[in-house]
PyMOL CGO cylinders between C-alpha atoms (Angstrom):
from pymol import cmd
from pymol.cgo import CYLINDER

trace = [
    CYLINDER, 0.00, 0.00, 0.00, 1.08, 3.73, -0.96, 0.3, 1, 1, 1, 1, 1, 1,
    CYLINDER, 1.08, 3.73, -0.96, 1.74, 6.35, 1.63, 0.3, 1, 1, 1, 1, 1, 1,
    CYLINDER, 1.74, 6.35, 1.63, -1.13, 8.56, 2.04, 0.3, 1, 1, 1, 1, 1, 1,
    CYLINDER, -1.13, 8.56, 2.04, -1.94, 11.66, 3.40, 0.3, 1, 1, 1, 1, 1, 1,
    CYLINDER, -1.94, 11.66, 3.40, -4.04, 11.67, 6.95, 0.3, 1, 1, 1, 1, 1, 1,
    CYLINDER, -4.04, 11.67, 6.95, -6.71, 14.53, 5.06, 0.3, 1, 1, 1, 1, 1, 1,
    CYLINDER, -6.71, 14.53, 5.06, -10.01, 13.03, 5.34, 0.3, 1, 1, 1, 1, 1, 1,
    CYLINDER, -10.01, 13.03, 5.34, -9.22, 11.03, 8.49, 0.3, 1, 1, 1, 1, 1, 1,
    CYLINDER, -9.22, 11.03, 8.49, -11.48, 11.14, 11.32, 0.3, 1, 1, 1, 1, 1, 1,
    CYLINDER, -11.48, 11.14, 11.32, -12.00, 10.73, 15.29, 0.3, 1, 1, 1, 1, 1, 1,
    CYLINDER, -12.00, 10.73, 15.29, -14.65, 9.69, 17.12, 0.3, 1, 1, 1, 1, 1, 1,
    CYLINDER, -14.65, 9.69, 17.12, -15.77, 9.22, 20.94, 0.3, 1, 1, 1, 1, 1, 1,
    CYLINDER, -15.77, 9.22, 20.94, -18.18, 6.66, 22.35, 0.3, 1, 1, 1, 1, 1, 1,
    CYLINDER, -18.18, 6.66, 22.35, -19.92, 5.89, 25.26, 0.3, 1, 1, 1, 1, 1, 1,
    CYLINDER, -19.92, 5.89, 25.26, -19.00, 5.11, 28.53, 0.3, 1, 1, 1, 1, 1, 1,
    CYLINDER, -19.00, 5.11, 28.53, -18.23, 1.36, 29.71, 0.3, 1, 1, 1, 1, 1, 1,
    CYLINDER, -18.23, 1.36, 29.71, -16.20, -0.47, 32.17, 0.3, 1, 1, 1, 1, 1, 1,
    CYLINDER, -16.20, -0.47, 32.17, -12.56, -1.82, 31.39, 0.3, 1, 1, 1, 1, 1, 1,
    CYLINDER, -12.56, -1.82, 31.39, -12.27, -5.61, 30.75, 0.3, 1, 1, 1, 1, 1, 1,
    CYLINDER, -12.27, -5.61, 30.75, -9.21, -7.53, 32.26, 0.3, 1, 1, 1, 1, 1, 1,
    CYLINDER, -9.21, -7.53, 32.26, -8.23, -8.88, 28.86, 0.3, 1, 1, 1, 1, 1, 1,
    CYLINDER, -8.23, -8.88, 28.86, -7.06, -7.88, 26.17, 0.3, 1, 1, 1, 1, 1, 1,
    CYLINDER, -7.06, -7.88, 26.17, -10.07, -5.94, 23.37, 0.3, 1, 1, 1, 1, 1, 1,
    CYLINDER, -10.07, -5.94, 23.37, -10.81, -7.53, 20.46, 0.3, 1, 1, 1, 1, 1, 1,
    CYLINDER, -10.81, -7.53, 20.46, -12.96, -5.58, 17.40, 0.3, 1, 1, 1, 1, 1, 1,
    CYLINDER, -12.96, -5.58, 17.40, -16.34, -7.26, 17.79, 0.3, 1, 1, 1, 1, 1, 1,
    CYLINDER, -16.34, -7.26, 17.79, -15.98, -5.93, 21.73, 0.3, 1, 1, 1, 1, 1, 1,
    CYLINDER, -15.98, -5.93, 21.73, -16.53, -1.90, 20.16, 0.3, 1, 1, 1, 1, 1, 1,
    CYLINDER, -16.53, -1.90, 20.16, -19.35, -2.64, 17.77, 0.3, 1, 1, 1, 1, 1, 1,
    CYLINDER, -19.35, -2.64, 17.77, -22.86, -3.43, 18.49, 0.3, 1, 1, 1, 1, 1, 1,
    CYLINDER, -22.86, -3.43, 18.49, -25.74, -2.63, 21.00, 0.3, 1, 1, 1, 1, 1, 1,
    CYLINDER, -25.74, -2.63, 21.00, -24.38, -1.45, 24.38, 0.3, 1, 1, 1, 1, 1, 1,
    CYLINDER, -24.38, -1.45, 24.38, -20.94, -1.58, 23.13, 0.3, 1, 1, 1, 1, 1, 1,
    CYLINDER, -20.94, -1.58, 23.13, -18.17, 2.04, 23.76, 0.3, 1, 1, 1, 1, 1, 1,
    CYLINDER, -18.17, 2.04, 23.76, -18.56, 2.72, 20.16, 0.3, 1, 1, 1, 1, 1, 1,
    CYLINDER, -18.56, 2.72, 20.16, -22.27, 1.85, 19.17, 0.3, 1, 1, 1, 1, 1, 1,
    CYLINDER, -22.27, 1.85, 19.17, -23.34, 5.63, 19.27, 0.3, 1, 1, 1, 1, 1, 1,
    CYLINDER, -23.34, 5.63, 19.27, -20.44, 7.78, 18.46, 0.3, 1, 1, 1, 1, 1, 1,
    CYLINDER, -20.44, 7.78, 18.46, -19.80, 11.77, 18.50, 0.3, 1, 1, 1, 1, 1, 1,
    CYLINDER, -19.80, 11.77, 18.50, -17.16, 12.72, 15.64, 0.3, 1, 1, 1, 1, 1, 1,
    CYLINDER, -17.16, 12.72, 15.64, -14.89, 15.46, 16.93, 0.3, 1, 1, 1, 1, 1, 1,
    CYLINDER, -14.89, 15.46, 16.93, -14.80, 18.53, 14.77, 0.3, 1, 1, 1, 1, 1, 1,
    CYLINDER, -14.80, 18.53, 14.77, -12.71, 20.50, 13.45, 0.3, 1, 1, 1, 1, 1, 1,
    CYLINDER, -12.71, 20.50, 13.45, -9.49, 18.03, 13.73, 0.3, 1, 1, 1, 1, 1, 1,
    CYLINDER, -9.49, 18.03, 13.73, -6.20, 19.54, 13.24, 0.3, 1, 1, 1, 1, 1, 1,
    CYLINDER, -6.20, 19.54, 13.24, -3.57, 17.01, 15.10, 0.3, 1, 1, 1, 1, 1, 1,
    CYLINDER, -3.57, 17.01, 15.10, -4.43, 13.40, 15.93, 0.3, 1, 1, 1, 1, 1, 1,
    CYLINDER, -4.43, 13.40, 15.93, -1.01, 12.71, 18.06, 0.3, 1, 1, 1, 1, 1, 1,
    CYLINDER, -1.01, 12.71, 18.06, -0.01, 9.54, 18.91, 0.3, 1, 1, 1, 1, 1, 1,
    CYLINDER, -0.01, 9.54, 18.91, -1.77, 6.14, 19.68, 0.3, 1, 1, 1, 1, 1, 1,
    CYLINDER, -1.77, 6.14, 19.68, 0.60, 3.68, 21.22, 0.3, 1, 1, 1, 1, 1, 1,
    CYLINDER, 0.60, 3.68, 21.22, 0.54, 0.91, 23.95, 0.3, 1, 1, 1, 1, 1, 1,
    CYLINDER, 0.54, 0.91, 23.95, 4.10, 0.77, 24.98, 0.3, 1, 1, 1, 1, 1, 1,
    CYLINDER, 4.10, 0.77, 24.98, 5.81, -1.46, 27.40, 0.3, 1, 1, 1, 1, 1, 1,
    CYLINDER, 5.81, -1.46, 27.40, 7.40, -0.75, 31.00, 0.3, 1, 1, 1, 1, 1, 1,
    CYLINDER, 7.40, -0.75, 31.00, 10.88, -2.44, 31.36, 0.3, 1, 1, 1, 1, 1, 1,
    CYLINDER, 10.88, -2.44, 31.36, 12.63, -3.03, 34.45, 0.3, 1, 1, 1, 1, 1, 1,
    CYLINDER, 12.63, -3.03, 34.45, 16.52, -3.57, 34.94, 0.3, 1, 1, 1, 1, 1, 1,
    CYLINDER, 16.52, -3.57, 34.94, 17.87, -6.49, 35.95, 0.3, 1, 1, 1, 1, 1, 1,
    CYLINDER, 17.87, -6.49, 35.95, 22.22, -6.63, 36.81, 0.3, 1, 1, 1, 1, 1, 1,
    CYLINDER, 22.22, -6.63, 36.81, 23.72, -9.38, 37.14, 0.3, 1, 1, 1, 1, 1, 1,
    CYLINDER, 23.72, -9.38, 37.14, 26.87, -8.37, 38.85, 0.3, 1, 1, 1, 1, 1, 1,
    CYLINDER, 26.87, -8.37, 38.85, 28.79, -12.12, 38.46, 0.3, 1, 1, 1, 1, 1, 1,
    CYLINDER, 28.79, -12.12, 38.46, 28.80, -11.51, 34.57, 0.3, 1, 1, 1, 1, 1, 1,
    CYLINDER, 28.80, -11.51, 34.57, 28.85, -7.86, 34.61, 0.3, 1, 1, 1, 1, 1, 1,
    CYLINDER, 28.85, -7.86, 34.61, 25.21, -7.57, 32.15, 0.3, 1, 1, 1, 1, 1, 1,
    CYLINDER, 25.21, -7.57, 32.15, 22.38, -5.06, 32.99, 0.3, 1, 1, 1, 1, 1, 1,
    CYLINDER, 22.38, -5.06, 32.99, 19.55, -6.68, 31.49, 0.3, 1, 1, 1, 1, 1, 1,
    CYLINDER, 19.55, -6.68, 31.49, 16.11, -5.18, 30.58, 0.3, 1, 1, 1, 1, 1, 1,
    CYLINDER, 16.11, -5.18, 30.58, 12.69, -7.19, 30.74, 0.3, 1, 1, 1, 1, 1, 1,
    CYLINDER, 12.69, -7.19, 30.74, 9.29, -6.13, 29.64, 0.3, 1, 1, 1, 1, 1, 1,
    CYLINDER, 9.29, -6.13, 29.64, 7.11, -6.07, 32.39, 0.3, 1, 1, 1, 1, 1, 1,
    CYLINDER, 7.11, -6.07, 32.39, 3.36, -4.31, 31.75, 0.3, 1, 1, 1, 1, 1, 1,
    CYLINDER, 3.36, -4.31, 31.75, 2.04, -1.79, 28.91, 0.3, 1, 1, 1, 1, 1, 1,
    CYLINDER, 2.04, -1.79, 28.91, 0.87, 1.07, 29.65, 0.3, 1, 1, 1, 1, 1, 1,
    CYLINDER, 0.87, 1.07, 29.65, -0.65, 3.13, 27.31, 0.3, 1, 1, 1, 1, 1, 1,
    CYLINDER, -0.65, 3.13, 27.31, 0.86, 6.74, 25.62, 0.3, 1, 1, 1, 1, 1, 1,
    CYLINDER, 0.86, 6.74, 25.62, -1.65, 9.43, 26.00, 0.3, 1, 1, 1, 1, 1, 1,
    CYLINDER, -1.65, 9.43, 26.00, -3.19, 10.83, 22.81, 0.3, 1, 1, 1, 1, 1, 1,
    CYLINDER, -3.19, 10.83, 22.81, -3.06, 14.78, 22.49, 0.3, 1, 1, 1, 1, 1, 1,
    CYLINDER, -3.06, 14.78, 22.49, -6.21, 15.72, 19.86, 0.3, 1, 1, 1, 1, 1, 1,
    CYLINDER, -6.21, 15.72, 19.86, -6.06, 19.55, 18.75, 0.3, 1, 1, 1, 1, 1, 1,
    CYLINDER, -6.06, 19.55, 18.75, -9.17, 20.96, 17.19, 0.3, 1, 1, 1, 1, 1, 1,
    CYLINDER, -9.17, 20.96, 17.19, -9.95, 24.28, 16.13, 0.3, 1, 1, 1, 1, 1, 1,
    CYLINDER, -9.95, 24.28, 16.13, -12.21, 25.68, 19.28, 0.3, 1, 1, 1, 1, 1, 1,
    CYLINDER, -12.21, 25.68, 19.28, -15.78, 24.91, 17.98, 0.3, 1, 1, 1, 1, 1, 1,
    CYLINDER, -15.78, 24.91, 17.98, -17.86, 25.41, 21.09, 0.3, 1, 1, 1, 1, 1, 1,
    CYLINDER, -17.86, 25.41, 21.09, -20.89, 24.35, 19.33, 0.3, 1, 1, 1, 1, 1, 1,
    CYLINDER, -20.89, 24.35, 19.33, -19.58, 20.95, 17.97, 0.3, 1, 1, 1, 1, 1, 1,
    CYLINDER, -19.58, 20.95, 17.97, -21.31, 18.06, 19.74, 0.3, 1, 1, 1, 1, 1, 1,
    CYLINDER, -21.31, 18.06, 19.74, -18.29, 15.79, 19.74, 0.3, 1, 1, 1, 1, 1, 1,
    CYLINDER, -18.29, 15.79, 19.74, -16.02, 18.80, 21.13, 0.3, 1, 1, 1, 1, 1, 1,
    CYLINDER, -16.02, 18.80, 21.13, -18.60, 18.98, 23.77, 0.3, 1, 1, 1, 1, 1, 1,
    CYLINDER, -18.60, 18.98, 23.77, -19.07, 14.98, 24.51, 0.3, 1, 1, 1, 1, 1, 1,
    CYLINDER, -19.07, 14.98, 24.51, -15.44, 15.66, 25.26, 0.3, 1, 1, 1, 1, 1, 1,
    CYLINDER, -15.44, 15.66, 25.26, -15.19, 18.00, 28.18, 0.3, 1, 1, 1, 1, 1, 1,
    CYLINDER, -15.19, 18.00, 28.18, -18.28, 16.16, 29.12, 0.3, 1, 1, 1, 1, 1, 1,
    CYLINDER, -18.28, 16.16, 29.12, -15.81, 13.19, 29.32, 0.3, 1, 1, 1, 1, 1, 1,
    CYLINDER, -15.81, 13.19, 29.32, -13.38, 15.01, 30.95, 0.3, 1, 1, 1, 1, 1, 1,
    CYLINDER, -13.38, 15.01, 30.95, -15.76, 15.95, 33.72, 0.3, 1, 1, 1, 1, 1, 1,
    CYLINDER, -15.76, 15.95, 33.72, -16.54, 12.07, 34.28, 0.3, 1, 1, 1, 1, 1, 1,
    CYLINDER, -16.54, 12.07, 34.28, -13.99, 9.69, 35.84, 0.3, 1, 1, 1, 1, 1, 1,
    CYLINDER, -13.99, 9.69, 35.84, -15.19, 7.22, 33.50, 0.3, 1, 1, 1, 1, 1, 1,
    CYLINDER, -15.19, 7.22, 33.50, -13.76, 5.43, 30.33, 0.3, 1, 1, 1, 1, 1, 1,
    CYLINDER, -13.76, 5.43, 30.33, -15.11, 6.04, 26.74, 0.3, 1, 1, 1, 1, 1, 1,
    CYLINDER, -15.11, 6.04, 26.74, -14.43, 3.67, 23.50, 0.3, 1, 1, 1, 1, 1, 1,
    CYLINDER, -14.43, 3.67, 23.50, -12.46, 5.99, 21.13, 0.3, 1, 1, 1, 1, 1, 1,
    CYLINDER, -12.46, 5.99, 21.13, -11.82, 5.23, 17.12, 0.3, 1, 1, 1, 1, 1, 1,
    CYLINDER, -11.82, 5.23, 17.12, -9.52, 6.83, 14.72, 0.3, 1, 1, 1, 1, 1, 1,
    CYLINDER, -9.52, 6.83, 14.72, -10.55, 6.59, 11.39, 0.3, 1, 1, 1, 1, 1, 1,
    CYLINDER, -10.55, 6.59, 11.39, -7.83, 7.15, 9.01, 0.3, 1, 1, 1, 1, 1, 1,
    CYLINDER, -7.83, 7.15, 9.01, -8.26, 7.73, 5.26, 0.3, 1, 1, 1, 1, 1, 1,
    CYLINDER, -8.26, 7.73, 5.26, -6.09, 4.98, 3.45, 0.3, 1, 1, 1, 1, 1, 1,
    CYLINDER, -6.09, 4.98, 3.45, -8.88, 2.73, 2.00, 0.3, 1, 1, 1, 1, 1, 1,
    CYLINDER, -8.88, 2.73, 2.00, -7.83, 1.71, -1.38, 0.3, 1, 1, 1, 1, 1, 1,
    CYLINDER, -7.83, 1.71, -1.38, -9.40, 3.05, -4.15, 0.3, 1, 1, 1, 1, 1, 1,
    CYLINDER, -9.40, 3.05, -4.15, -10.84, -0.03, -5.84, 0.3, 1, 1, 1, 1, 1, 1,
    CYLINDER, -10.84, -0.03, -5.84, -12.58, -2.98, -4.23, 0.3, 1, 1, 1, 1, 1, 1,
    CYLINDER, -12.58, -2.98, -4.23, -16.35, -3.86, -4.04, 0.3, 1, 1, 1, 1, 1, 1,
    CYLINDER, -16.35, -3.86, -4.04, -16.21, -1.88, -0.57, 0.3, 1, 1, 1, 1, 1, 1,
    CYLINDER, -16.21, -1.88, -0.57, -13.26, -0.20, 0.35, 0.3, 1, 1, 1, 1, 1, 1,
    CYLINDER, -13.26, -0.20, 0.35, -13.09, 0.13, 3.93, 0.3, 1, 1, 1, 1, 1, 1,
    CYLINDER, -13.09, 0.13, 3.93, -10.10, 2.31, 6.07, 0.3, 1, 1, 1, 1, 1, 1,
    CYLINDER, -10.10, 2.31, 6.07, -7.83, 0.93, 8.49, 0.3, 1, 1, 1, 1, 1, 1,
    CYLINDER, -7.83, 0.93, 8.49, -8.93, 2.39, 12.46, 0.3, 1, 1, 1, 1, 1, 1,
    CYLINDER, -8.93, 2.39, 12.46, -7.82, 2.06, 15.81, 0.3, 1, 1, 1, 1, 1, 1,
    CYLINDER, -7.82, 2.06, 15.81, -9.67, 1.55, 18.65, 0.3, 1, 1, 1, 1, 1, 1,
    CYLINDER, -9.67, 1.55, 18.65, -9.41, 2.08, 22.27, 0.3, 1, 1, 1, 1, 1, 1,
    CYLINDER, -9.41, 2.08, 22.27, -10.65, 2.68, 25.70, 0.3, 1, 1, 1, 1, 1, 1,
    CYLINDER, -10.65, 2.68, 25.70, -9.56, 5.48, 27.68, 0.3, 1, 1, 1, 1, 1, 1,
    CYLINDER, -9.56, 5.48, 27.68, -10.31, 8.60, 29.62, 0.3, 1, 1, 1, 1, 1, 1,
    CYLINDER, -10.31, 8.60, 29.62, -10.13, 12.34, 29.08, 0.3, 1, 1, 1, 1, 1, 1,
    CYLINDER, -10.13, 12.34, 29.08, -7.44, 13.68, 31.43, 0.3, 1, 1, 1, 1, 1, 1,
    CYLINDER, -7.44, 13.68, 31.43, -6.87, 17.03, 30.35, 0.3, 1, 1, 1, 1, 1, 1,
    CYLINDER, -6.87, 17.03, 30.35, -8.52, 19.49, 28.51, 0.3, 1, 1, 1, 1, 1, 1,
    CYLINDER, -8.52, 19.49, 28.51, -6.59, 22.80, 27.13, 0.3, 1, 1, 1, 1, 1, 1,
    CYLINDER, -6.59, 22.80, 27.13, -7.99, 25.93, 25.28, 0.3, 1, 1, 1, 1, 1, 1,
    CYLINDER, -7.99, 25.93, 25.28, -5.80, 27.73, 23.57, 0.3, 1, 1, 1, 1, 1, 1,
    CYLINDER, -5.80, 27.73, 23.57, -7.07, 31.43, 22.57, 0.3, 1, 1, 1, 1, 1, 1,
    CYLINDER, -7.07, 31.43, 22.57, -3.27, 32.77, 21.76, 0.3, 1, 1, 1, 1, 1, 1,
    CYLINDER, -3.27, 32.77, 21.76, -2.99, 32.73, 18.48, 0.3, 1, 1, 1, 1, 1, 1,
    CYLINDER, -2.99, 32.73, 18.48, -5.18, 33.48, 15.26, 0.3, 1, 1, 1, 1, 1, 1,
    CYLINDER, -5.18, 33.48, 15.26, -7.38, 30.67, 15.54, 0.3, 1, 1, 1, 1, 1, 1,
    CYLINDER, -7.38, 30.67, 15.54, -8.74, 29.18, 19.18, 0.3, 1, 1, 1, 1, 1, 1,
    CYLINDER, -8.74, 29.18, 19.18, -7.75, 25.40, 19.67, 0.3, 1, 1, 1, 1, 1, 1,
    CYLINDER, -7.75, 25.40, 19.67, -8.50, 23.11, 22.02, 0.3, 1, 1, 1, 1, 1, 1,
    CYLINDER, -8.50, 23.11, 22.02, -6.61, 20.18, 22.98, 0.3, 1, 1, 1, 1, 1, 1,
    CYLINDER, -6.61, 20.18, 22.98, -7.90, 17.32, 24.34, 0.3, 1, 1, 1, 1, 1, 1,
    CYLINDER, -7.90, 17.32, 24.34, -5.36, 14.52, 26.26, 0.3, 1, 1, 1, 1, 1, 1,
    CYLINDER, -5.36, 14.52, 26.26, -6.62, 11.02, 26.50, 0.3, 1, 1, 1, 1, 1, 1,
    CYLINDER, -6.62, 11.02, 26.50, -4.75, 8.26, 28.36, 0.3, 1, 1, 1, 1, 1, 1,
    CYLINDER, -4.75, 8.26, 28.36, -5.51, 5.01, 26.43, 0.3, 1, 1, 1, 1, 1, 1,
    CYLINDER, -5.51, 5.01, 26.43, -6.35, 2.47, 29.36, 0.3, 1, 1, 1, 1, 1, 1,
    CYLINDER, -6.35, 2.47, 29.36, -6.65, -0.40, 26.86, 0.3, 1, 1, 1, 1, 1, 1,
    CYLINDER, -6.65, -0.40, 26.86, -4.81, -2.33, 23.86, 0.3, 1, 1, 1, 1, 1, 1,
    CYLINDER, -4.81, -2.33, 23.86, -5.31, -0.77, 20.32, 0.3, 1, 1, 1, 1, 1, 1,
    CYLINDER, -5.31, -0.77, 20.32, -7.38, -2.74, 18.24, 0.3, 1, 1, 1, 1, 1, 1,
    CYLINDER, -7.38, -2.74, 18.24, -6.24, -2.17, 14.96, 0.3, 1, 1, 1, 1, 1, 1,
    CYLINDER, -6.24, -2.17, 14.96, -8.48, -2.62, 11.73, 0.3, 1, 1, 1, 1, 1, 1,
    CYLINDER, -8.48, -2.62, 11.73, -6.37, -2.56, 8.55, 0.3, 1, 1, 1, 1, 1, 1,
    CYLINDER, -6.37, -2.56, 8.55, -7.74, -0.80, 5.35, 0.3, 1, 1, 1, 1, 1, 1,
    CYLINDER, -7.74, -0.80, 5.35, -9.23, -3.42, 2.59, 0.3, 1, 1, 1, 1, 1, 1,
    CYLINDER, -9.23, -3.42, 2.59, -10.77, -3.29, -0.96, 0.3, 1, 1, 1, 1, 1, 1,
    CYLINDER, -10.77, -3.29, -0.96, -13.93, -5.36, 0.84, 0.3, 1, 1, 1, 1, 1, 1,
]
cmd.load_cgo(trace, "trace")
């Protein structure tokens, strides 16, 4: 597949729902009940920042043969920094500082715009996530207000790839 440019790409918030103690697969996001079965698109997208689910590693010395080694131990995941252009009318804008006001988590999707351009239904690739809003940040200094929004992912990605069906 071709590099493509992110225009066109979008992100979404769900609903609120409790953390499982394994790992998410994608028939857990989709369907009645489910964090992403009503979604609010965010508008006015300018940054998506990063979605990751690195590891912690911890040191281990052995001293007889003089070797520091390092073992993964747990993931934790990055925090994702969204910046919109302010919109204080958008509904998904505001489902997000509703978020933020909750100590709950919400299903989150990132839909990016790589399907391919034949195929009897092209479809993107997305990730998806639970998480809460930690942080929210508006920005009047410049030309144009922004918001940003920080998520900490408390979840694996699932990732979807982009196919011609």
């Amino acid at each position: 597949m071709a590099v493509y440019t992110i225009a066109g790409s979008k992100f979404e918030v769900g609903i609120a729902g409790p953390l499982q103690n394994t790992d998410y697969v994608a028939a857990d996001f989709t369907g009645a009940t489910k964090p992403l079965s009503a979604v609010n698109e965010v508008g006015e997208p300018e940054t998506f920042g990063t979605v990751s689910d690195p590891w912690d590693t911890e040191d281990f010395t052995n001293v007889t043969y003089a070797r520091t080694r390092v073992f993964k131990t747990v993931r934790k995941g990055s925090t994702v920094e969204l910046t919109c252009g302010l919109d204080p009318t958008d509904t998904g804008q505001i489902f997000m500082r509703t978020a933020y006001a909750a100590t709950l988590n919400y299903g989150f999707r990132l839909t990016l715009a790589d399907k391919p351009t034949s195929g009897a239904t092209p479809k993107n690739s997305t990730r998806m996530f639970m998480g809460t809003v930690i942080n929210v940040e508006d920005d009047p200094s410049g030309k144009i207000g922004k918001v940003k929004f920080t998520i900490q992912i408390n979840s694996n990605i699932v990732r979807t790839d982009a196919s011609p069906t």
